[in-house]
Structures are given as C-alpha cells and as structure tokens.
C-alpha positions in Angstrom: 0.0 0.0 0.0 1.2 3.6 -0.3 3.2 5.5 2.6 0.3 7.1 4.3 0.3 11.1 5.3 1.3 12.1 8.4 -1.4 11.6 11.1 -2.0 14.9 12.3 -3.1 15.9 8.3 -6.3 13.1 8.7 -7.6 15.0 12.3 -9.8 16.7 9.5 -12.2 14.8 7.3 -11.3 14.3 3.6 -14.6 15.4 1.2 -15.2 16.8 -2.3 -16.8 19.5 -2.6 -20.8 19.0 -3.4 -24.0 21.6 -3.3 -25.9 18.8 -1.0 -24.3 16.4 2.1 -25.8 14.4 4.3 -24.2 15.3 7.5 -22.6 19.0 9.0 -18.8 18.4 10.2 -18.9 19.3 13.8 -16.1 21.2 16.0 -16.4 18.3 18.4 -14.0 18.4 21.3 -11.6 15.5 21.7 -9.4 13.3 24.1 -6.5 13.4 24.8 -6.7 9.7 24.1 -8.1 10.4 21.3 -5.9 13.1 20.0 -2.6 10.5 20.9 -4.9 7.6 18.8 -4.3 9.6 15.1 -0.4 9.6 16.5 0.1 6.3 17.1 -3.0 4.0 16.1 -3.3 6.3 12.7 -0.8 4.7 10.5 -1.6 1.1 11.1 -5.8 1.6 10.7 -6.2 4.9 8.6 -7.3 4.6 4.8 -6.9 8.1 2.8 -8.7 9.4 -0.5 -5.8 10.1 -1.6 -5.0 6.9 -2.2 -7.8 5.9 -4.5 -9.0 2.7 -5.8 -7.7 0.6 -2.9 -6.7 -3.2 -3.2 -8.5 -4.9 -0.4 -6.2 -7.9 -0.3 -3.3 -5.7 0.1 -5.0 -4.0 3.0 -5.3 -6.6 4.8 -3.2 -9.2 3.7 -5.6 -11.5 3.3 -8.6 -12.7 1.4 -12.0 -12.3 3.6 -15.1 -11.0 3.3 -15.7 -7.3 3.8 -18.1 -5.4 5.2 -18.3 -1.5 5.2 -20.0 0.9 7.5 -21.4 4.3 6.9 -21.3 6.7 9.8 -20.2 4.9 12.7 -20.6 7.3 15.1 -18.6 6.7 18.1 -17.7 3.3 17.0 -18.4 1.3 19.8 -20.9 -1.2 17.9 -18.3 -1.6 14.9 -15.3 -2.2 17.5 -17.7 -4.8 18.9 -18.6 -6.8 15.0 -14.7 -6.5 14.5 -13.7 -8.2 17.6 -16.9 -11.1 17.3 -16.1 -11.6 13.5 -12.0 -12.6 13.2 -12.4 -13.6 9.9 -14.2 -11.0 8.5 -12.6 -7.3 7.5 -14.5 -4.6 8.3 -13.6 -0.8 7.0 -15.8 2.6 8.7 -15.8 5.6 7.4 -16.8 8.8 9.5 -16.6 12.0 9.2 -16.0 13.4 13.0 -12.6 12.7 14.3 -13.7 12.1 18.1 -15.2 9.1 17.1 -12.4 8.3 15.1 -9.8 8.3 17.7 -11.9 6.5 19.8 -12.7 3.9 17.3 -9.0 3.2 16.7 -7.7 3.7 20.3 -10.3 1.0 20.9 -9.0 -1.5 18.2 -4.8 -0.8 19.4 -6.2 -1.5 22.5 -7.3 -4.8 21.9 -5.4 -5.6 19.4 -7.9 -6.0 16.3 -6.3 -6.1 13.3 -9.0 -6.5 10.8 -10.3 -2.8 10.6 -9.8 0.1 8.8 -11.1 3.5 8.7 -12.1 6.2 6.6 -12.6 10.1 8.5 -14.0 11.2 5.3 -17.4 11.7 3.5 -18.9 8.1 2.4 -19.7 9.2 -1.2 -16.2 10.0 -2.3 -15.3 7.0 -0.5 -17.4 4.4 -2.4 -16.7 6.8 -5.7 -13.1 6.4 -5.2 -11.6 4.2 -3.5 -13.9 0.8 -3.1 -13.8 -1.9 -5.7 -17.1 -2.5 -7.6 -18.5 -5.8 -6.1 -16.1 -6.2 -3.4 -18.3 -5.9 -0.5 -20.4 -9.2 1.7 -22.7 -6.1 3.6 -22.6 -2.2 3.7 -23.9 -1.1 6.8 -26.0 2.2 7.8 -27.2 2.6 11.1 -28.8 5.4 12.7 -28.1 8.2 9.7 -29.3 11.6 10.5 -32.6 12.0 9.9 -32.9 15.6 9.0 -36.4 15.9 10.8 -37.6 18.8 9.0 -39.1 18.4 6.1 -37.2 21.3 4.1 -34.0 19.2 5.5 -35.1 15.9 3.7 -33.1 16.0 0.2 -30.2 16.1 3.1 -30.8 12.5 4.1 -28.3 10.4 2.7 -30.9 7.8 1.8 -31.9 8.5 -1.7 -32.6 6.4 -5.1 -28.9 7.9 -6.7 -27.0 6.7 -3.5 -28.3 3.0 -3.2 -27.8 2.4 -6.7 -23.7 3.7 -5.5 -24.0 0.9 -2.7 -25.3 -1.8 -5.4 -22.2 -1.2 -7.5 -19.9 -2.1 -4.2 -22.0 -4.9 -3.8 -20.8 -8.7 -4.6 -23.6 -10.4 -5.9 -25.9 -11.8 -2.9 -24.3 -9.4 -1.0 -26.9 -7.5 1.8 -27.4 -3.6 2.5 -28.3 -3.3 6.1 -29.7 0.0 7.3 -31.4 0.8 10.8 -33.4 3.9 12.0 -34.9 5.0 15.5 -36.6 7.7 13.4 -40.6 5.9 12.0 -40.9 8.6 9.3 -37.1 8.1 8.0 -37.6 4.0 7.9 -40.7 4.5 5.8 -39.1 6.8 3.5 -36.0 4.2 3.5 -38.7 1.3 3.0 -40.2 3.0 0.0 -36.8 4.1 -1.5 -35.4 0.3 -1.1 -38.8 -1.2 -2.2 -38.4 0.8 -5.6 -34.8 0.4 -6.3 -33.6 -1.4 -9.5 -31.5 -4.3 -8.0 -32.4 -5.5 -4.9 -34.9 -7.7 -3.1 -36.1 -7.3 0.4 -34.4 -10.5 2.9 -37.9 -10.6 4.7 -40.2 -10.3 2.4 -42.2 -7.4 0.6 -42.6 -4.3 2.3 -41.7 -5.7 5.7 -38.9 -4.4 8.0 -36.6 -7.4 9.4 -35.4 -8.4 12.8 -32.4 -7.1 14.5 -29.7 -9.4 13.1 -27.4 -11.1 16.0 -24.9 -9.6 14.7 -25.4 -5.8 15.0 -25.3 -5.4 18.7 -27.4 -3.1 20.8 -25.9 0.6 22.0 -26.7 2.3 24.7 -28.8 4.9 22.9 -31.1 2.2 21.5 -31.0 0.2 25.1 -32.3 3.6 26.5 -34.4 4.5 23.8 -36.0 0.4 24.1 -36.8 1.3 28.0 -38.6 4.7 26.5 -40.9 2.8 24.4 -39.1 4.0 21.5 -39.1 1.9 18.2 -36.3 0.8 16.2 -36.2 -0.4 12.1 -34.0 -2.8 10.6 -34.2 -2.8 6.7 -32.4 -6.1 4.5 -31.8 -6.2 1.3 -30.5 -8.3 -0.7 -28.4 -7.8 -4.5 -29.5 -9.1 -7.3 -28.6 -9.6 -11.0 
C-alpha cells in the first residue's frame, strides 16, 4: 500500500466539494486519548482518498469478506462486530474525528487487526476508493434523519446513492440500514422497495429483525426502555 500522510493531516475529514451532504462536520472536542490515537493508532488503521482505488487484499493481507459501515458514530458497535467476527474485514468511514480516535484507540487497545477507517465523507469513498462488487454487507445505522421536512433531500438515503452501494456490492451481498426515526424508515422502506437491484431479505414491504450480529448501543437500550421503536431494513443484490 502507499506510505500514508502524516497523522495529524487526517484530524480533519477528507470530502469533495458538493451543493448537497448528508451530514454537517462538527467542531467536536476530543481526548487526549483520542488526539494521541491519530499519532500512534493512525498509520496502522487509517485509509486516505488520496490513495484511491484501494486493493483490499493488500490491506489486509488476506482474502475475507468485507463489510463497510457508513457513519459509525462513536464506533463502539463496529469495535464490537470487529472483535466477534476474526475472519471477517470490516472498513468505517466517519466524518467526525472524536469518534475516530476513539474507534481506533479501541481497536490498538485490543489488538484487532481487521479494521480500517475512513474520516472522510462516504460518497467519495465508495466513488473512489472501493472496488465495484467487493463488498459481503454495507452497513448504515442510525443516519441523521434531518427531521424537518425542508432538510429531507439532506438525508443520505436516496434512489442515486443506493444504486452507488449496489455497485460495491458482490452479488448476494446485503445492504443493512437501521433507524430509531418511523418517518425516515418508511421513507427508506419506500426508496429500497423501488430500487432497481435489490430484493427485500424478509419479504415485501416488511422491515426485518435485528440481526445477532449488530449489537445493541446504549442509545437504543435507552431508547427500548422509553418505548421508542427501532427499524432494521435487509436487502439483498440481485442480478
């Protein structure tokens, strides 16, 4: 793989320039920890645009299947699939360093060696630097909802974007999203339901169980004791 840039250039997330994105890059404070994490952990987990079209084998000096998640927050769930699944490779991309660093402090700390991670925006990411068909799931849990209704063409949930994802997709391969927001699953239910592609693992216009292997966070452990509802969509690739 290409040398990699000096650590302290990636504390800022990598993104093209576009009239619309999903998410708003937040001045969130970090660690200490966290700041030492893009020092030391950096170099051994950190994936770069820059580097382009990446060879996945290379990476990780193996053959496996791969899973990618979008917007992994704080990273506690994906540091948890990455230790339960050994023989799977699992790459996140994020754009807000804190969770970043917290991610990859996480993995050094218990010495998981099959992830990587992207602090950049996940459109250029899957544009540039993922193989077509390379990937066994894409995962997209709890995206920003954009609650008001002038905000939705902001959600990153749109016809143009999952036919992006299908590209990345091996054949057979599953799309997993999950929402705690009702009005953003149906939209997600009706955007999935039409797309060119892809079949729904449950069946027709149904939302799916939680799989075993996505794990529970706090917020949706709290949310659960609230009375508040959670939506897991699967789809499958086809063609």
């Amino acid at each position: 793989m290409d040398t990699k840039p000096e650590a302290k250039a990636e504390m800022r997330p990598e993104y093209r320039k576009k009239d619309i994105r999903s998410y708003v890059v937040r001045a969130g404070r970090m660690t200490e920890g966290q700041r030492n994490a893009f020092d030391t952990c950096w170099p051994f987990y950190g994936l770069s645009l820059e580097h382009g079209l990446i060879d996945i084998e290379t990476v990780f000096g193996r053959q496996a299947p791969l899973v990618v998640e979008i917007g992994f927050g704080m990273g506690d769930s994906l540091l948890e699939m990455a230790a339960a699944a050994p023989d799977t490779d699992f790459i996140g991309i994020e754009v807000h360093p804190p969770g970043v660093g917290r991610l990859i402090a996480g993995a050094h700390e218990r010495g998981i060696t099959n992830l990587r991670v992207y602090l950049a925006d996940a459109t250029d990411v899957l544009n540039e630097c993922i193989p077509a068909a390379s990937l066994h799931r894409l995962q997209l849990y709890f995206p920003d909802p954009w609650h008001k209704k002038k905000h939705n063409k902001r959600r990153i949930v749109q016809p143009k974007f999952i036919q992006l994802i299908r590209q990345r997709l091996a054949p057979e391969a599953v799309l997993h999203m999950a929402t705690d927001w009702q009005p953003y699953a149906e939209q997600m239910l009706e955007v999935l339901e039409q797309a060119e592609g892809f079949v729904n693992a449950v069946a027709k216009q149904e939302y799916s169980p939680r799989p075993s292997y996505r794990p529970l966070t706090k917020f949706e452990k709290r949310g659960e004791r609230l009375g508040h509802g959670v939506w897991d969509l699967l789809y499958k690739k086809i063609g």
